[in-house]
Backbone as a chain_set.jsonl record, in Angstrom:
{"seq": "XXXXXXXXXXXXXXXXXXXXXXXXXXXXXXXXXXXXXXXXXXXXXXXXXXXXXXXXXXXXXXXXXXXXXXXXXXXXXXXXXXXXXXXXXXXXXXXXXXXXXXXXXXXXXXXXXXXX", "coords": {"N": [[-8.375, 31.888, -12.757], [-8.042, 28.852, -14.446], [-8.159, 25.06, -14.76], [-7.863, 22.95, -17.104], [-9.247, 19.349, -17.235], [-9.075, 15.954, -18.017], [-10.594, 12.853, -16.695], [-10.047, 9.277, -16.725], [-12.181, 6.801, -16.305], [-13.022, 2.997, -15.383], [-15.932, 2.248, -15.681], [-18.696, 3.819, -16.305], [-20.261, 4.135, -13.864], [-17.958, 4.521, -11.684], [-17.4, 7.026, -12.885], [-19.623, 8.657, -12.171], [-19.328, 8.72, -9.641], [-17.336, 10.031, -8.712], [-17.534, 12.542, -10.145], [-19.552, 13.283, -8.075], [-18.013, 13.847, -6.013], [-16.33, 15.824, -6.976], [-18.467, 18.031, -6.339], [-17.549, 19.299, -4.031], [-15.474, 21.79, -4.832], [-14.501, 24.24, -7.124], [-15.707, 23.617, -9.722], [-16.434, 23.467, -13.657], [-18.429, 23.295, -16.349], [-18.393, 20.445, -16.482], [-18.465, 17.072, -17.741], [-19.382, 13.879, -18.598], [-18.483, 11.134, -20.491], [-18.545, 8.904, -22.928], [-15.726, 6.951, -24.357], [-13.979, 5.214, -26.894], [-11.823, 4.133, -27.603], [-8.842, 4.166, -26.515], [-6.242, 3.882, -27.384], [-3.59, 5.541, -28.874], [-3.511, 6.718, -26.869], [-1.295, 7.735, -23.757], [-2.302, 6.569, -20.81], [-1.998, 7.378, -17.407], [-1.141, 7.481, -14.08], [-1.659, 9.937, -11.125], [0.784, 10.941, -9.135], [1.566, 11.538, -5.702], [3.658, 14.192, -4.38], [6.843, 13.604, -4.227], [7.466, 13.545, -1.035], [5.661, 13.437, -0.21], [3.715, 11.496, 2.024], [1.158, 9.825, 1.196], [-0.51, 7.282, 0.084], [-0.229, 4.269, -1.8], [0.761, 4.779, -3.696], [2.437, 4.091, -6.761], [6.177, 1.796, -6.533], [7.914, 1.841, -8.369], [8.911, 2.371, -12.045], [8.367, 5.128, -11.892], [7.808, 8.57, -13.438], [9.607, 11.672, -14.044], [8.002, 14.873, -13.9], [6.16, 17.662, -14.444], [4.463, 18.581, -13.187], [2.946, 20.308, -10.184], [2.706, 18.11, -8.485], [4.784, 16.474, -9.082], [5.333, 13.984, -9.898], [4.195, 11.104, -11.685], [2.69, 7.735, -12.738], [2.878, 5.113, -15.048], [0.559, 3.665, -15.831], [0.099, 1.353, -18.028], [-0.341, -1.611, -17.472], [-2.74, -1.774, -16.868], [-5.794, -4.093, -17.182], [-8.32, -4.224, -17.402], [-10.723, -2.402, -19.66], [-11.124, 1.384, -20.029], [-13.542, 3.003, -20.036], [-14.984, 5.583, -19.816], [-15.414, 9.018, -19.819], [-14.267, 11.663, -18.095], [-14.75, 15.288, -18.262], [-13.894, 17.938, -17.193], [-13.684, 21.728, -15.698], [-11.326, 23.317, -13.692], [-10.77, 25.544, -10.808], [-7.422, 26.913, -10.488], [-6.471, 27.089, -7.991], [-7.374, 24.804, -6.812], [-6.229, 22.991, -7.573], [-4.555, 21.214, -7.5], [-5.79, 19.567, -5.384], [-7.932, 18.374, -6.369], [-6.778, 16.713, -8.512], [-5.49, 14.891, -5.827], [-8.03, 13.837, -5.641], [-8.665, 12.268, -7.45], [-6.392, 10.678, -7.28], [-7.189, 9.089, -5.504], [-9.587, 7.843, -6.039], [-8.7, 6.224, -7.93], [-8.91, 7.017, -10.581], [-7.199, 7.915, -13.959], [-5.153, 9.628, -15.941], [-4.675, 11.26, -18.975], [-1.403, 11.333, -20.433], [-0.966, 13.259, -22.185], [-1.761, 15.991, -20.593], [-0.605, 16.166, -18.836], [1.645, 18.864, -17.368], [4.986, 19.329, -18.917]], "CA": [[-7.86, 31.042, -13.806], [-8.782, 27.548, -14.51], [-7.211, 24.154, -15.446], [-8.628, 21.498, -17.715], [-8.424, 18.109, -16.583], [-9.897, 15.061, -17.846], [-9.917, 11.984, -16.013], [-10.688, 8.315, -17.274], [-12.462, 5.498, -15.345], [-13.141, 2.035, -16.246], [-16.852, 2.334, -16.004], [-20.051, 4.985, -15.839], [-20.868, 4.553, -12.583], [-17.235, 5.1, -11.71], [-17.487, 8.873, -13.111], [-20.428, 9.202, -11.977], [-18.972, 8.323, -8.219], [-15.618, 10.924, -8.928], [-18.424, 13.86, -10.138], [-19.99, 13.636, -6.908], [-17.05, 14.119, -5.195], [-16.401, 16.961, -7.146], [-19.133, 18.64, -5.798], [-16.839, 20.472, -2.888], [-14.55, 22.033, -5.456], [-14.84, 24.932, -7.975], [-15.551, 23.129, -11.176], [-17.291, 24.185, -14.416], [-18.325, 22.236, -17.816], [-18.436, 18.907, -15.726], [-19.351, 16.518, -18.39], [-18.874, 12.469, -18.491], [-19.119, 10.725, -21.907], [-17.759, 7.527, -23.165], [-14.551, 6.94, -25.192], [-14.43, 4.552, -27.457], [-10.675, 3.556, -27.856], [-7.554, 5.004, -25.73], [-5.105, 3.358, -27.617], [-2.77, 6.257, -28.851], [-3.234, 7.942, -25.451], [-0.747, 6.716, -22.45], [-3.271, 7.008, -19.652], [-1.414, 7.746, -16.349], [-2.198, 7.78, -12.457], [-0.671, 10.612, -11.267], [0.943, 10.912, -7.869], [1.586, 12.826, -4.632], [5.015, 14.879, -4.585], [7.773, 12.143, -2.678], [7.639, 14.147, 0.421], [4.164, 13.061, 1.078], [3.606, 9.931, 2.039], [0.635, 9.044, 0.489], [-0.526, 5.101, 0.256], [-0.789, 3.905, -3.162], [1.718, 5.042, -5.101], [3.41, 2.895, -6.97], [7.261, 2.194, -5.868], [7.987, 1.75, -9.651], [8.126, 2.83, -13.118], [8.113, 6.603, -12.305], [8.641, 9.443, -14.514], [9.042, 13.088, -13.626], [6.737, 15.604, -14.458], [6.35, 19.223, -14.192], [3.189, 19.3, -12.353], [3.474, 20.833, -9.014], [2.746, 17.314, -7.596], [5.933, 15.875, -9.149], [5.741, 12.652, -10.912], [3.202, 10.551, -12.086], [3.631, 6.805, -13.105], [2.328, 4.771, -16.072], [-0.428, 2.139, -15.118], [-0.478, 0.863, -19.268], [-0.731, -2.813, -17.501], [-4.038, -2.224, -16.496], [-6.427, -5.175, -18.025], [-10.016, -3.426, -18.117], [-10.578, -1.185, -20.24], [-11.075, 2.839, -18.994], [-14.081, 3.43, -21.333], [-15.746, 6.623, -19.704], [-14.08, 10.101, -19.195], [-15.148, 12.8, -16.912], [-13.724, 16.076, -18.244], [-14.063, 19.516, -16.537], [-12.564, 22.94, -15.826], [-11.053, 23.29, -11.979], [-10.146, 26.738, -10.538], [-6.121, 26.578, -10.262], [-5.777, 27.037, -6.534], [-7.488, 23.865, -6.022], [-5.999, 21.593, -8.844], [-3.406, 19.761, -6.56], [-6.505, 18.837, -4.402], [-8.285, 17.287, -7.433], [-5.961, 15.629, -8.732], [-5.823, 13.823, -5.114], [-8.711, 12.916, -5.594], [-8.363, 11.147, -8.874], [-5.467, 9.488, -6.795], [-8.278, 7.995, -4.228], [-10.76, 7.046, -7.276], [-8.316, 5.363, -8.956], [-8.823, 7.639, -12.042], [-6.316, 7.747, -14.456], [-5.088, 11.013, -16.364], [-3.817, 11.419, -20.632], [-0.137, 12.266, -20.072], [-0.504, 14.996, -22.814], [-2.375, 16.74, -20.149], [0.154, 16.815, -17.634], [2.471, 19.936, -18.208], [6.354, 18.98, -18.622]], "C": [[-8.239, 29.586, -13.495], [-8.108, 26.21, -15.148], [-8.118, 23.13, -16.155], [-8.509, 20.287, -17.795], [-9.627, 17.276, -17.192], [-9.002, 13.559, -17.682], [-10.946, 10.5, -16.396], [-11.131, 7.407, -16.405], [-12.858, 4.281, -16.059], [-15.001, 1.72, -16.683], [-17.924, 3.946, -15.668], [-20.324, 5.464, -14.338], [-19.781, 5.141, -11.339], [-16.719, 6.466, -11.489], [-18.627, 9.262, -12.483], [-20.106, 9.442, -10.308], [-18.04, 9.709, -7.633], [-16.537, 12.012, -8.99], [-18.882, 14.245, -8.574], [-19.312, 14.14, -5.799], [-16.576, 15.527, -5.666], [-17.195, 18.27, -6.888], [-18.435, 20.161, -4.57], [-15.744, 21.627, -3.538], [-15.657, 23.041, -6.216], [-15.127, 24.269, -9.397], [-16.703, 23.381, -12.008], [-16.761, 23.411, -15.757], [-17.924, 20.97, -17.408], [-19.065, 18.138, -16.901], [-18.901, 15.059, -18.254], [-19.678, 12.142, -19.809], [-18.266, 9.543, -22.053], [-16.669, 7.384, -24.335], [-14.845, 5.35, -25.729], [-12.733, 3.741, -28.004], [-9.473, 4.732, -27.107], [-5.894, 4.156, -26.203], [-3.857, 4.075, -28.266], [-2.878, 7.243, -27.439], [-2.216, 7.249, -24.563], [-1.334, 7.49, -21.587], [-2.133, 6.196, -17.711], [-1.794, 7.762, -14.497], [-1.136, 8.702, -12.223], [-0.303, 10.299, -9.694], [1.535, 11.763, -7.125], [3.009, 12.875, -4.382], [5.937, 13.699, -3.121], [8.092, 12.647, -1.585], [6.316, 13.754, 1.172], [4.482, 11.68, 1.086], [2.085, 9.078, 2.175], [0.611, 7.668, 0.408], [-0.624, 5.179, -1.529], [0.059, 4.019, -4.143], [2.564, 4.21, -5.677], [4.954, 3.291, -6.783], [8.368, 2.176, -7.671], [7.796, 2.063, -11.283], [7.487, 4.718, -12.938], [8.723, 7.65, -12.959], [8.842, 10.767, -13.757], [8.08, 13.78, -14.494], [7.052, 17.297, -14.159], [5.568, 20.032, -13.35], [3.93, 19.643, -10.934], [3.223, 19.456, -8.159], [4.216, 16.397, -8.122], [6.23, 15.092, -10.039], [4.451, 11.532, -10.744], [3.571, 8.902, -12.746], [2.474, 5.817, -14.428], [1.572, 3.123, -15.428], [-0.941, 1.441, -17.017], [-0.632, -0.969, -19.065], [-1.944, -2.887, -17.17], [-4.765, -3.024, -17.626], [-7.482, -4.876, -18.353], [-9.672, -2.439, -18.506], [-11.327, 0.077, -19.774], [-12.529, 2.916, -20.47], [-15.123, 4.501, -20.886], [-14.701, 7.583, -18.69], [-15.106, 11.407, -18.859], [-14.398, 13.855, -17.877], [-14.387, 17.226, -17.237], [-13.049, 20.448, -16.427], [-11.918, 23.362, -14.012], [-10.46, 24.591, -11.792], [-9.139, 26.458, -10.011], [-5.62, 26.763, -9.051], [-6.405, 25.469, -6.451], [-7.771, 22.36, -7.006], [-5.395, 20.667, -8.228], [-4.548, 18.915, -5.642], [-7.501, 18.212, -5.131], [-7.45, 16.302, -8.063], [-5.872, 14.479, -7.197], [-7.026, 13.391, -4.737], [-9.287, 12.041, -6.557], [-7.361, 9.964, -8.42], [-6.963, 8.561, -6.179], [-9.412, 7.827, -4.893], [-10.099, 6.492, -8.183], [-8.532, 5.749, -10.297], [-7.375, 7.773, -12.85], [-6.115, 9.265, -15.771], [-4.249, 11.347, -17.72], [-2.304, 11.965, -20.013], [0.016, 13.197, -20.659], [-0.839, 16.098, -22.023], [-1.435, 17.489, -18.847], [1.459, 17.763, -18.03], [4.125, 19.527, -17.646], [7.209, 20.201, -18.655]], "O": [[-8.685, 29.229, -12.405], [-7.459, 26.423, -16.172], [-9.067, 22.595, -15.582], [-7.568, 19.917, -18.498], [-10.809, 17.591, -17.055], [-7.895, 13.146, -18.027], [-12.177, 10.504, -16.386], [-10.291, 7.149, -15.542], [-13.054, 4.372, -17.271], [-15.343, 1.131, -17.709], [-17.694, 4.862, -14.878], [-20.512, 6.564, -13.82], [-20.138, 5.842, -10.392], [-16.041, 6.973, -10.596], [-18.616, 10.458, -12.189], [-20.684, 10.381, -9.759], [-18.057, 10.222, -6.515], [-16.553, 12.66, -7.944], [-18.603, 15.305, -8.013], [-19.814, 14.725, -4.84], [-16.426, 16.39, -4.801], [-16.739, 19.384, -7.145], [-18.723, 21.348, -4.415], [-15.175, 22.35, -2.72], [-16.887, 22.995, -6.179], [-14.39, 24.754, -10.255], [-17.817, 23.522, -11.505], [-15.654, 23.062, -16.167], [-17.044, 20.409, -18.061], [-20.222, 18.471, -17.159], [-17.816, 15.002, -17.676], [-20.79, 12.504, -20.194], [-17.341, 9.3, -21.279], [-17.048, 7.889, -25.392], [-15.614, 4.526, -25.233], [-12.741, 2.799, -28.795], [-9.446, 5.949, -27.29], [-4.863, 3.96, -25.561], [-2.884, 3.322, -28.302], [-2.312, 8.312, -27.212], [-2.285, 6.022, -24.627], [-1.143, 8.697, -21.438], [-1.831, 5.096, -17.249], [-2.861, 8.14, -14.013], [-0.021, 8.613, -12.736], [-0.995, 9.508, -9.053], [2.064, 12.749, -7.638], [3.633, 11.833, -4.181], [5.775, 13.313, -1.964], [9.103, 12.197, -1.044], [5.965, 13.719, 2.351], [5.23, 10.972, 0.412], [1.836, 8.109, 2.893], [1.585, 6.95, 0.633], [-1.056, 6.095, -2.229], [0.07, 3.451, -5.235], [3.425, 3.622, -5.024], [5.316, 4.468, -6.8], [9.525, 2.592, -7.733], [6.67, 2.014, -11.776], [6.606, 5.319, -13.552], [9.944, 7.735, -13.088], [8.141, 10.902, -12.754], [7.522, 13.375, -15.514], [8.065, 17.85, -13.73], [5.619, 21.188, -12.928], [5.088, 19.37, -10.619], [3.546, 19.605, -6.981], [4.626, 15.585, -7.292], [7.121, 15.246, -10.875], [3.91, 11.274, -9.668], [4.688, 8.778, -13.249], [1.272, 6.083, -14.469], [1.939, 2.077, -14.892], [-2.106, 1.118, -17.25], [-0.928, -1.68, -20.025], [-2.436, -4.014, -17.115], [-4.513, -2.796, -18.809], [-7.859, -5.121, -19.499], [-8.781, -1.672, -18.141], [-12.278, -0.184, -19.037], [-12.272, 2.869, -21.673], [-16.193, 4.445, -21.492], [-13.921, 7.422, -17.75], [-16.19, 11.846, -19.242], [-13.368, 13.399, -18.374], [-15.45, 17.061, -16.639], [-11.891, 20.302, -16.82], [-12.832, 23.811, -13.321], [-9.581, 24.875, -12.605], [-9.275, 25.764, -9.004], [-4.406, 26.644, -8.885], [-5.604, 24.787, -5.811], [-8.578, 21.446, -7.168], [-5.616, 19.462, -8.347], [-4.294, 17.784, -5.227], [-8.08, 17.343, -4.479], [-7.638, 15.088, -7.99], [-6.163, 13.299, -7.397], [-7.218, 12.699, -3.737], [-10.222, 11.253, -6.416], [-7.341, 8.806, -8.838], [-7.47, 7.521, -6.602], [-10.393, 7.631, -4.176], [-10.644, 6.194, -9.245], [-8.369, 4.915, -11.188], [-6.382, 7.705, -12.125], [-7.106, 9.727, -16.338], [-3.091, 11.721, -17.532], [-2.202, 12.906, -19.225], [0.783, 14.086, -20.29], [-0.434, 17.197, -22.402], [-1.447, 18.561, -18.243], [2.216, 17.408, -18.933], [4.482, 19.427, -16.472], [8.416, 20.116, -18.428]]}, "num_chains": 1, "name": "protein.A"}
């Protein structure tokens, strides 16, 4: 089984940086294309379940979530705009370990995507 995740960055070279990294992972229908407005989306960073202790996370402004990592927090002050999105399909044992690595690329993730 398989999860569908797409993840936004602020530029091309960005996604193109995050793909490569995807390389060690099961993933399938890898594509990167450019968006053209994210302004009904709330684009999200997600973050690592409060038992880890993880760097980065913000100490603020978090919601829960349903994902198996916990809670995720809303980055809508960011000032550049996210205007290229990776999507792909990730085999579901090794979604929690993509997603951290959207944490450590600073990617940012649609909240409709994350399951409540």
């Amino acid at each position: 089984m398989t999860r569908h995740v797409q993840v936004f960055f602020h530029t091309e070279s960005e996604a193109e940086s995050f793909k490569a990294k995807l390389a060690k992972y099961q993933t399938q229908n890898v594509f990167i294309d450019e968006v053209s407005a994210t302004d009904d989306q709330i684009l999200v960073m997600p973050a690592a379940p409060t038992s880890s202790t993880a760097t980065g996370a913000a100490p603020a402004n978090v919601s829960e979530s349903g994902t198996n990592l916990g809670f995720y927090y809303d980055v809508s002050k960011d000032e550049r705009p996210r205007t290229t999105v990776i999507t792909f399909d990730v085999a579901e044992e090794q979604y929690e370990d993509v997603i951290h690595e959207v944490i450590n690329s600073e990617g940012l993730l649609d909240q409709a995507h994350i399951e409540k």
